[in-house]
N, C-alpha and C positions, 0 to 999 in steps of 0.2 A: 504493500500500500504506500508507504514510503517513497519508495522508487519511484512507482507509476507519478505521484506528487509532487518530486524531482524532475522528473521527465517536463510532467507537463510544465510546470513553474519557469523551467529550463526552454522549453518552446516557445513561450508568452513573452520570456522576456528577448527570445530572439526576434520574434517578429515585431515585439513593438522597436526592436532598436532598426531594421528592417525599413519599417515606417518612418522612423524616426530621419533615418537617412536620405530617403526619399522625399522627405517633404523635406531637408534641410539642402538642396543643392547651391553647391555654390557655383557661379556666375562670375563673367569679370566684363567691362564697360568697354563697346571699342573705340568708345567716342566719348564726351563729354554729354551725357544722356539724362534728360528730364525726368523726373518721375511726379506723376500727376496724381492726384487726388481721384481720381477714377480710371476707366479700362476705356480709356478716348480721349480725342485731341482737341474737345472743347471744357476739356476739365483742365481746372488750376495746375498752375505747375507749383509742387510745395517744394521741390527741391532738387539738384541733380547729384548721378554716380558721375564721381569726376574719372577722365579716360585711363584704363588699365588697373584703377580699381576693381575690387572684391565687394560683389554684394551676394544678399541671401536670397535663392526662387524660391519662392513660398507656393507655386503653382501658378497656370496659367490656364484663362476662358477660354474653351472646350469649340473650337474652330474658330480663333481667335487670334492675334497675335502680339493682345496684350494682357502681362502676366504681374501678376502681384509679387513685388519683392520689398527686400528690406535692408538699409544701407546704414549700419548705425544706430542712431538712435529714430530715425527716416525711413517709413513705410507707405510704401502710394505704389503704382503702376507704374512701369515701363516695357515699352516696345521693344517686342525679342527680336527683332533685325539686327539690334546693335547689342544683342547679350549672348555671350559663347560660355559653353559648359563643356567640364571634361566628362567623356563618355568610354570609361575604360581605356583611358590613356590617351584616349584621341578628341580633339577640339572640335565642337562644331555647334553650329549657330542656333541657338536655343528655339527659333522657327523651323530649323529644317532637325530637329532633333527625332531621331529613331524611338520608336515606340518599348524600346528595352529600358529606357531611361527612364518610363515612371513616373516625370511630373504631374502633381492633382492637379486636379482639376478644380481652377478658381470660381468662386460665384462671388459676383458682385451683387450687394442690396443697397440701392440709393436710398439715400437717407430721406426720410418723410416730409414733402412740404408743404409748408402750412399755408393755408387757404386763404387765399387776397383777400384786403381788406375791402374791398369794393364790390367782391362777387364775382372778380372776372374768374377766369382760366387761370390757369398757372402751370408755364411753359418751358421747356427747358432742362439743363440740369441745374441740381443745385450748386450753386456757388460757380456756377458755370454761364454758359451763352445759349441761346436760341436760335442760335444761325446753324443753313443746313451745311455738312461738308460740300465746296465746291467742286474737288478733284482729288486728285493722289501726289502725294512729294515723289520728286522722281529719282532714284537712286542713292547714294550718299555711302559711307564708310559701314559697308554689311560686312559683315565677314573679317574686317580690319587686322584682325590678330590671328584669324587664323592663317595656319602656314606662314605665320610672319610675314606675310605682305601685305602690306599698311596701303588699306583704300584698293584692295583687290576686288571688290562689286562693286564697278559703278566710276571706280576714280576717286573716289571721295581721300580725305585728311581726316586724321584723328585730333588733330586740336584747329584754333584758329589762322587763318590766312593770313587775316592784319592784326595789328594795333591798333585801333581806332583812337585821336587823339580825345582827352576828354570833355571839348565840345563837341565832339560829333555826338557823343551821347548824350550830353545835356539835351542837344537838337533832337534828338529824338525821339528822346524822353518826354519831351515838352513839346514835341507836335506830333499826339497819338494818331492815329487814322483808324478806317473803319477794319477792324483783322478780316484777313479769311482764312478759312478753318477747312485745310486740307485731311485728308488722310495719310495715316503713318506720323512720323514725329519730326520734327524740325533738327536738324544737325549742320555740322559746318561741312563742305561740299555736297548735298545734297543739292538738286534745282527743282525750282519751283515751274509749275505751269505757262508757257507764255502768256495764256491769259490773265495772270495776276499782276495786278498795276504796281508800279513801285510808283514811289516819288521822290523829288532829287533833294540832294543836301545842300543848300550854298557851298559853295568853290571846296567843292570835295567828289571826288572821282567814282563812287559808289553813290547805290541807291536804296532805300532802305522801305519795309513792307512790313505789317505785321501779322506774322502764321501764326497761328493755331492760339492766338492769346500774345504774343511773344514779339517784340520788337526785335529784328534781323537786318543784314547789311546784305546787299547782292549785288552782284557783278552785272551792269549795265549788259545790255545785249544775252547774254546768256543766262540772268536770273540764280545763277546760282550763288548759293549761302556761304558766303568769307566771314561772315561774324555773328553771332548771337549775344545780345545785351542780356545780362544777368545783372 
């Protein structure tokens, strides 16, 4: 009786360590990567995994390709395009991850919102926007680390292009426009849509737009991302 008690106690606690491991994978940034207050690009950015950082998958929504993790003392969402896990020794990008790997499966619950004071509707996410996504961000630094070639999907860069001096950010800061809210996440070489407007900066050589929430720098003619204002 004993043994069989051993046994089992001995099984329980394999499997919960089992589980344990499963739900605790670790990740690492291949960019300078946002993590938002929800599983989308029109939720708050509360923080980012700064690039070649370690953070923790906590699981990711279930034909989705944003996943809940935790950096620190900093828990919110990020986009597995730019998060690579080890898989039995070998790297690979936490969207195109093989089903041997095990990540849960995350469910998101928006938090409850409270009913206008007027009667109307109430639209939206919380603490979020109402706008619909216009398009999709186009490429940017996927796969960055793995195989050690830095910006291997797409072309992109793991850090910033420029320096931006710091009026250019004051200027940008203090002349907000109306965002639009792509799909995917904002990063530095990434490009945006030709049909998303930029606008220019006095006697300064980029032009600047703002995604998903987020005020960004882009390269005239070809739109693509040299800087994100944090």
């Amino acid at each position: 009786m004993k043994s069989r008690l051993f046994l089992s106690v001995t099984a329980g606690a394999l499997l919960a360590s089992a589980s344990l491991a499963a739900a605790q994978t670790s990740v690492v940034a291949t960019t300078d990567l946002n993590v938002r207050s929800g599983p989308g690009p029109q939720y708050p950015v509360v923080g980012a995994i700064a690039v070649d950082d370690q953070a923790t998958l906590n699981g990711c929504i279930e034909g989705s390709k944003w996943c809940e993790v935790s950096y620190g003392d900093l828990s919110g969402w990020a986009y597995s395009d730019y998060l690579i896990a080890d898989n039995s020794g070998v790297e690979v990008i936490v969207t195109e991850r093989p089903a041997e790997m095990q990540v849960p499966v995350a469910v998101y619950e928006r938090p409850a919102e409270p009913a206008p004071a007027d009667g109307g509707t109430v639209g939206g996410v919380t603490g979020g926007v109402t706008g619909a996504i216009a398009g999709a961000i186009i490429g940017g630094p996927v796969g960055a680390a793995v195989g050690g070639v830095a910006g291997a999907a797409g072309g992109g860069v793991t850090g910033s292009i420029i320096d931006p001096a710091p009026q250019v950010r004051t200027y940008v800061e203090e002349n907000p426009v109306e965002p639009v809210y792509l799909e995917g996440e904002v990063v530095v070489g990434a490009t945006l849509p030709e049909t998303v407007e930029v606008r220019e900066i006095p006697d300064y050589e980029y032009r600047y737009v703002y995604v998903n929430g987020q005020p960004v720098l882009v390269e005239p003619g070809t739109n693509r991302v040299v800087y994100i204002v944090r």
